[in-house]
N, C-alpha and C positions, 0 to 999 in steps of 0.2 A: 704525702709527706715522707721524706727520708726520716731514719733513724739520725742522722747528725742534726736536723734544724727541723725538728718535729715541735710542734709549741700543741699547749694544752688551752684552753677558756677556763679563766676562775674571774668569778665574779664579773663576768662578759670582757672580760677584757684579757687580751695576750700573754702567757708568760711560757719564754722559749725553755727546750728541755734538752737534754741529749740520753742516751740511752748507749752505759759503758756493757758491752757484750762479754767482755772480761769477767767483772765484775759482776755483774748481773745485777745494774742499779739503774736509776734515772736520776740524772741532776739536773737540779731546776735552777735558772739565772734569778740571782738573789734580788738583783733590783728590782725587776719586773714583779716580782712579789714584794717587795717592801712599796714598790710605787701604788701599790693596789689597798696594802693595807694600811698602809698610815697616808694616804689621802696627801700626800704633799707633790709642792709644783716643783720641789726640787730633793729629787730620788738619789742622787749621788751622794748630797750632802748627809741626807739622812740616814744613808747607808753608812757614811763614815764615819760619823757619831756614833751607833749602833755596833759596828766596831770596836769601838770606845768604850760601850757602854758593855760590852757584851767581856772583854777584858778584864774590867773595873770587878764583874759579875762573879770573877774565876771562873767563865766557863771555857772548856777548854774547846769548845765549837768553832774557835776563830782560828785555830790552827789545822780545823780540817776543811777550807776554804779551798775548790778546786779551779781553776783557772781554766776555762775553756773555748774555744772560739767559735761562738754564733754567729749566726746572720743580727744584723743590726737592721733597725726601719729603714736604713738608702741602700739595704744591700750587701753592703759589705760584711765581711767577717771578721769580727773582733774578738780580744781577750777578755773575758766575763766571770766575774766573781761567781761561784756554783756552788749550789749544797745539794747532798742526797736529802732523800726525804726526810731521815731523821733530824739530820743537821740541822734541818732548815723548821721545822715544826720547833726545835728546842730554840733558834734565833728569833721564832711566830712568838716567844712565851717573851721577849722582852720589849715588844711592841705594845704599845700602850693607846690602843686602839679600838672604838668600837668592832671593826670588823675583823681584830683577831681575838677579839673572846670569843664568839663559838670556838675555835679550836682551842683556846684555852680550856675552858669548861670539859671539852671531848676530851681533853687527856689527863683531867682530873679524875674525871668517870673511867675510863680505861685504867686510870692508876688504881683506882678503888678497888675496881671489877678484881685487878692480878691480884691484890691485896685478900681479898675475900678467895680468889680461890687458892691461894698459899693456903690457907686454912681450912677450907674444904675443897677438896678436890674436885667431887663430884658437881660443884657450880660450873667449873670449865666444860664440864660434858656436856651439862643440862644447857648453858650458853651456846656450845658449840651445835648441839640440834639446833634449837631454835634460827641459828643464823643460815644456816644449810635450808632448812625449812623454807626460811625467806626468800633464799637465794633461786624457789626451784627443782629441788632435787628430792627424788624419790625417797622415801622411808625407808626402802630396802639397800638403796644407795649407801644413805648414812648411817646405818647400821654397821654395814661393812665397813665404812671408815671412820668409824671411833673406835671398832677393833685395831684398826689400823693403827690408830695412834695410840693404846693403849699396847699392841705388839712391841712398835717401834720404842715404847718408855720402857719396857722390861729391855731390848737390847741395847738402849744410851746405857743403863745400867748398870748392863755386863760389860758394856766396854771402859765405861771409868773403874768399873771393881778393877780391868786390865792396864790399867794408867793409860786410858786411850787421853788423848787432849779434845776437850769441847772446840767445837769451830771446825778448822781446818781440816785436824785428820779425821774426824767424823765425818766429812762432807768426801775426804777422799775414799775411807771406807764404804760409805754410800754407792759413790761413785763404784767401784769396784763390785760392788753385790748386785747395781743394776744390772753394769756391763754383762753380768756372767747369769744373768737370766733373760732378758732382755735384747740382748747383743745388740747395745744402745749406751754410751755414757749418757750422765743427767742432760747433757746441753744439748746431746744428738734430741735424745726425747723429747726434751720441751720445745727445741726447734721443729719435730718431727709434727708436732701439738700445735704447731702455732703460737705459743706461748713465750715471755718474757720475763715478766716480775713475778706472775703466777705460782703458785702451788701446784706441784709437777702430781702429786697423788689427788689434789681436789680438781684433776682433768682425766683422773683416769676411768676407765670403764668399771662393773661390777669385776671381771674378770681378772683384767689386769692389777684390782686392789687384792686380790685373792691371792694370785699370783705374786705381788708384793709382800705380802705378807707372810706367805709360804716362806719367801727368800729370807725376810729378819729374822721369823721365828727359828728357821734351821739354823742362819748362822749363831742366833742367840745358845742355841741348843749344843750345837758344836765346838763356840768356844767354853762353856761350861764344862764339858769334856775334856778336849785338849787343853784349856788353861794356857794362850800364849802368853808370852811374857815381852813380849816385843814389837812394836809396829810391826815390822815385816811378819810377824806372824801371823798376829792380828789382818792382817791384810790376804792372806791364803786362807784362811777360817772364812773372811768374808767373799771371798771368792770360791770356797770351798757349799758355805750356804745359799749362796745362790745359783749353783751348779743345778742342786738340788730342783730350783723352783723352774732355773731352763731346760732341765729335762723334761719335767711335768707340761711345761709350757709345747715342747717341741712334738710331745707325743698326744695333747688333745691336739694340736694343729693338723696332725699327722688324721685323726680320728676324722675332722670337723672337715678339713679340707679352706681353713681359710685363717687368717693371720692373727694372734690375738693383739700381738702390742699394734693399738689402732691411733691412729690421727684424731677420731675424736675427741674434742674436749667438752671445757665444761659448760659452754652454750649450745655443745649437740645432746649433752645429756640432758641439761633440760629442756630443750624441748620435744625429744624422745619421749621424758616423762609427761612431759601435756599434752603433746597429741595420744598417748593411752586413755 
C-alpha cells in the first residue's frame, strides 16, 4: 500500500486513509467510518445530517473538513470528505450508536485521567511506566525517558519564561537543537526510523535519549545565561545547545568506531529487550 490510498480494517471492514508528510497526520475518509458506525444503508445521507447536526452542536469540527481524493470501490479517484484523527474522534462523539461508545467511554477516561494529573503530577509518570511497561521496553529504557520528559518540561519552561510561542516555534526550536547534534532535522530522523505519527524519542536508543537530553538540558542552561529576548536568539541558544551534545556525540563515535544516531526503533528495542 502507498501512502496516498493506504486504507486501515476497523471493525473488519475498509476505511481509506491518506498520510499528509507535511503535516505529519493521517486522514481518514469520514464516510467510510460513519458507514461502520451508525450501521446505515445510506452513509451519504447520514453523513449530511451529521453535518447538520455537528453545526447545530457549535462545534467547530465542520470547518476542519479536508477534501481529498481516494481511490473509490471501481477504482477511481474521487473527492472525499476527511478528518485527522482528532477531528474525527470529536465527529465519533455525536454518533449515537452502539458501536461508537467504546470510543466514547475511552475519551471520557482519558479526559479524567489529564484531569487527575493536572492535579497530581506524579500520576502522568506513574501512567507513563506502566504503559511503556506494556509496551515492551526495558526498565533501564524508561528510566532514561521520563528523565527525558521531565528535562524537556524544565526547557518548554524556559522558553515561555523567553516569550517563546507553544506549537510552531517550539517545534522549530526543536527542530534546530536536533539538527546541531544529530545532523538530522526531526523529519530526516523519523524518516531515518522508519517512523510517521510516531514519537521520534519513544524510538530512540538508551544513547541516543542521553544524547537528547544532553542537547535540552544545555540549551535550557544556556538560555538562563544569555536571556534571549527574541526568536532569532532563542534560535542560536538552541543551536548553540545542541552543539554541545554533537560534540559529545562526534567524539564517543570517534572512541566506539561506530554511528550512534541509529535506524533502530521501537520494535527493535523491544525485542532486543526480550531476547535478554
Amino acid at each position: 500500500m502507498t501512502k496516498d490510498n493506504a486504507v486501515v480494517l476497523f471493525h473488519q471492514k475498509t476505511v481509506r486513509r491518506h498520510w499528509d508528510e507535511e503535516k505529519e497526520l493521517w486522514y481518514f475518509s469520514v464516510i467510510d467510518v460513519v458507514s461502520i458506525l451508525a450501521e446505515t444503508s445510506n452513509s451519504k445521507r447520514y453523513w449530511s445530517d451529521l453535518k447538520i447536526k455537528l453545526k447545530q452542536e457549535g462545534s467547530e469540527v465542520y470547518d476542519k473538513i479536508v477534501r481529498l481524493k481516494l481511490t473509490a470501490p471501481d477504482g477511481k479517484k474521487r473527492q472525499t470528505d476527511c478528518f485527522s484523527t482528532e477531528d474525527l474522534l470529536r465527529a465519533i462523539q455525536s454518533i449515537p450508536s452502539p458501536k461508537a461508545e467504546p470510543f466514547k467511554l475511552w475519551l471520557a477516561k482519558v479526559g479524567y485521567e489529564r484531569i487527575e494529573e493536572t492535579e497530581d503530577p506524579e500520576l502522568a509518570f506513574d501512567r507513563a511506566m506502566q504503559t511503556y511497561l506494556k509496551k515492551g521496553y526495558s526498565k533501564e529504557w524508561i528510566n532514561q525517558r521520563l528523565k527525558s520528559i521531565e528535562v524537556r518540561k524544565d526547557l518548554t519552561d524556559e522558553w515561555r519564561n523567553r516569550g517563546v510561542e507553544q506549537g510552531l516555534e517550539y517545534a522549530i526550536l526543536t527542530d534546530e537543537i536536533t539538527r546541531a547534534w544529530a545532523d538530522k532535522s526531526i523529519k530526516e530522523y523519523k524518516r531515518f526510523k522508519g517512523l510517521k505519527k510516531q514519537n521520534l524519542r519513544d524510538n530512540m536508543t538508551n544513547l541516543e535519549l542521553v544524547l537528547n537530553m544532553l542537547a535540552e538540558a544545555s540549551t535550557t542552561e544556556i538560555s538562563k545565561k544569555k536571556k534571549p529576548d527574541s526568536f532569532d536568539e532563542n534560535k542560536a541558544v538552541a543551536r548553540q545547545g545542541g552543539h554541545v551534545a554533537g560534540t559529545a556525540r562526534k567524539e564517543i563515535e570517534a572512541q566506539t568506531g561506530e554511528s550512534i544516531v541509529s535506524s533502530n526503533n521501537a520494535a527493535a528495542l523491544r525485542l532486543e529487550n526480550k531476547n535478554k
